[in-house]
N, C-alpha and C positions, 0 to 999 in steps of 0.2 A: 847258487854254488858254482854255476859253470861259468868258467874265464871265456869271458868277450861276450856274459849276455845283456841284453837290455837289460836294466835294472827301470823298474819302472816308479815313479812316486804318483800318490794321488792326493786329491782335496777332493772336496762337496764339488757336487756337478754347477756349475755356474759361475764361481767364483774364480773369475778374469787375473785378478791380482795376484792370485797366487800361483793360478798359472800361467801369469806374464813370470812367475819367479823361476819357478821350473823349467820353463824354456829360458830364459838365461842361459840357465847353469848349464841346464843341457848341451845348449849350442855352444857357451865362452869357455864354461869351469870345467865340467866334467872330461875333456881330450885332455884338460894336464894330469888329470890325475888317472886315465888311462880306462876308462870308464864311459859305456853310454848309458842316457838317463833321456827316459819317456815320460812322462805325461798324461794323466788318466784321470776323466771326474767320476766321482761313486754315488748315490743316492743318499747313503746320510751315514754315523756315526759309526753304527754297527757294524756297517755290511763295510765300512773305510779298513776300521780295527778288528774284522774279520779277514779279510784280506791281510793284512799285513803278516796277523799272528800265524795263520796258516801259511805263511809265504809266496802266497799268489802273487803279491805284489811285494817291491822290496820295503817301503815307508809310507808314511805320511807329514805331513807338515801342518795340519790346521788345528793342533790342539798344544794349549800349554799342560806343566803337568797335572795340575790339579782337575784338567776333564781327563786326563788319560784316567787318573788313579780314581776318577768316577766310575768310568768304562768297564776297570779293569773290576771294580768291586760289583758291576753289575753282571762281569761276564765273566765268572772265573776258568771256566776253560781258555780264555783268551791268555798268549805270553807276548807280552810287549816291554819294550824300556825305550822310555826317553833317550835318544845318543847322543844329544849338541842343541841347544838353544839356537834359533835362525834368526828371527826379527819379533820386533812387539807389533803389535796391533796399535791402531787408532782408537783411544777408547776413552770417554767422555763425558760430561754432563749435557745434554740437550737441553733447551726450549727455545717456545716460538714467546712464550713471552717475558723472558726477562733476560736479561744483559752478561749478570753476575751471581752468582750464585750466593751472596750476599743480601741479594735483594726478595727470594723466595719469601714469601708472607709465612705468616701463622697456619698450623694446618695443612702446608703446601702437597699438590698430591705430585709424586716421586716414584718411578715408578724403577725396581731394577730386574733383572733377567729371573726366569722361574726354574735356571737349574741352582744347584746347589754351590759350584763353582764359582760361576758367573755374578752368582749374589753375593758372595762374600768380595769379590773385586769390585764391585758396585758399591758394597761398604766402605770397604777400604778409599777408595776416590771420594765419597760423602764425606770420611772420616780429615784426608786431606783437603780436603774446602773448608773447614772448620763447621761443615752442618754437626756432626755429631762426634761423638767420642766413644770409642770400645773398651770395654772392662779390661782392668790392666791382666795383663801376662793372655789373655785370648791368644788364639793362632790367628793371626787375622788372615791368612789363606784360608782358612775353614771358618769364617765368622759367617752368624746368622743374623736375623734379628733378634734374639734372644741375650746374645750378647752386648748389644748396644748398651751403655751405660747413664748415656746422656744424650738428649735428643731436645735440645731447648725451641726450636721451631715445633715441636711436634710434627715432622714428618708423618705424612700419610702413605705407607706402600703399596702397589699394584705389583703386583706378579706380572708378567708378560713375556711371550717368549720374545724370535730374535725380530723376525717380520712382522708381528703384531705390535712391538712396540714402539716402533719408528712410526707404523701406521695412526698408531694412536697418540700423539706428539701432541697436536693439536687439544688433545681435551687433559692435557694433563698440563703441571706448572712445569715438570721437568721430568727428563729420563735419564738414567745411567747407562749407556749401550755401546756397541761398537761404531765406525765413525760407516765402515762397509755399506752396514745396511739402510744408514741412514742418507746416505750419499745414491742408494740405489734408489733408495724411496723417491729423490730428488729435494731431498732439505738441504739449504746452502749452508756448506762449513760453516759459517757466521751465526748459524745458532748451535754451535759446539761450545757452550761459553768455558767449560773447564777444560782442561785435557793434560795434565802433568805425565811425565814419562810414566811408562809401567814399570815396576819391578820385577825382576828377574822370574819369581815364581810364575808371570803371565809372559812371560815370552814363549812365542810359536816354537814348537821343537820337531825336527827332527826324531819321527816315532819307528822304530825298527821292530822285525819279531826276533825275538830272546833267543832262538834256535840259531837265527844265523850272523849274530852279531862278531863271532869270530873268523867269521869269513872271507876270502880276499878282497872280494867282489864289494861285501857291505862297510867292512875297515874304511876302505875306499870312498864308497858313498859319503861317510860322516867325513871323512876329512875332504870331500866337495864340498858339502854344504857348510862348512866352517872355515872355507877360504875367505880370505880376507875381500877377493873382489866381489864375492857376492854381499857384503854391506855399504863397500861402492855402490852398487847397483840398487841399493834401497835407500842410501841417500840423495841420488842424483839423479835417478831413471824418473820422467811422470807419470807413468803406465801405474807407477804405486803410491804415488805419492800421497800423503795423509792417512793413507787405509794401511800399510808395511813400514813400520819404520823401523830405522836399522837400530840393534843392538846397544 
């Protein structure tokens, strides 16, 4: 709330890409719109969307809204609102052995993310490869496997979280994941065989707490991170390239 403070944003401790974004905006975006913006990595989810709600920190950026409205249903003392869409994510069909996702055998083991979020996006991308088909009218932002309707390979599914799954690439026919962690693991793009844009539902957002979203200070912030040069900066900078892509 006070005029000329840092306003700080965070992400998960290690993730480069997103704070090559944030310093951007920091150093390009944020003097026009009269605002300084810091940089800060957190331990994991909780302690991110604790932070924010409490106000210790002004945002985050690493969640689309469907893990927010997980977060939020796990933590309801928590007040957050999503304020602006930033970038999509890299996000994928892996394997090490096949080409096409056409070509997965009978029984293929498939393996997609074990939040609840995550695996409905991993349907969703299944569903666009023409592996399977979801019962009509579903949300398919909230789809499970329960919902599948039609699965003519008979996919086999592995649960796995985000570092486990990339890890385990090898003993499986294919995974659904982000392109991040699989690029950290050191798998070459080249076994990304799917990768169609994400829908708006999985774009990274721009997470504020609810208390001070009418603020001068945080007005401000959303309208940084929805300047038009920070999607310049996700289609042309390499610092993100394949893992940020722009809107």
């Amino acid at each position: 709330e006070t005029p000329g403070a840092t306003l700080t944003v965070v992400t998960a401790e290690g993730n480069a890409t997103e704070e090559a974004l944030v310093k951007f905006i920091a150093d390009k975006v944020a003097p026009k719109h009269g605002i300084s913006i810091a940089f800060k990595g957190l331990s994991d989810s909780t302690t991110l969307n604790r932070a924010v709600s409490d106000g210790e920190v002004a945002g985050t950026i690493y969640q689309h809204k469907l893990w927010l409205s997980q977060v939020l249903a796990a933590n309801p003392d928590f007040s957050e609102v999503a304020a602006t869409p930033v970038f999509r994510w890299g996000f994928g069909i892996w394997s090490d052995k096949y080409r096409d996702p056409a070509d997965l055998p009978q029984n293929a083991k498939v393996s997609l993310y074990s939040d609840p979020a995550n695996e409905a996006q991993g349907l969703w991308l299944l569903e666009r490869a023409g592996l399977i088909t979801l019962k009509p009218g579903v949300d398919k932002w909230k789809a499970t496997q329960d919902d599948i309707a039609t699965n003519p390979k008979n996919l086999q599914f592995v649960l796995l979280d985000f570092a486990a799954q990339s890890r385990a690439l090898p003993d499986l026919d294919a995974a659904v994941g982000y392109t991040e962690y699989y690029l950290a693991a050191g798998a070459d793009i080249g076994k990304q065989i799917f990768a169609p844009p994400a829908p708006d539902e999985f774009a990274g957002q721009l997470t504020i707490g609810t208390k001070w979203k009418d603020t001068e200070n945080i007005k401000n912030l959303v309208a940084t991170f929805a300047d038009p040069a920070v999607q310049e900066f996700l289609r042309t900078d390499p610092s993100v390239r394949n893992i940020l892509l722009p809107l």
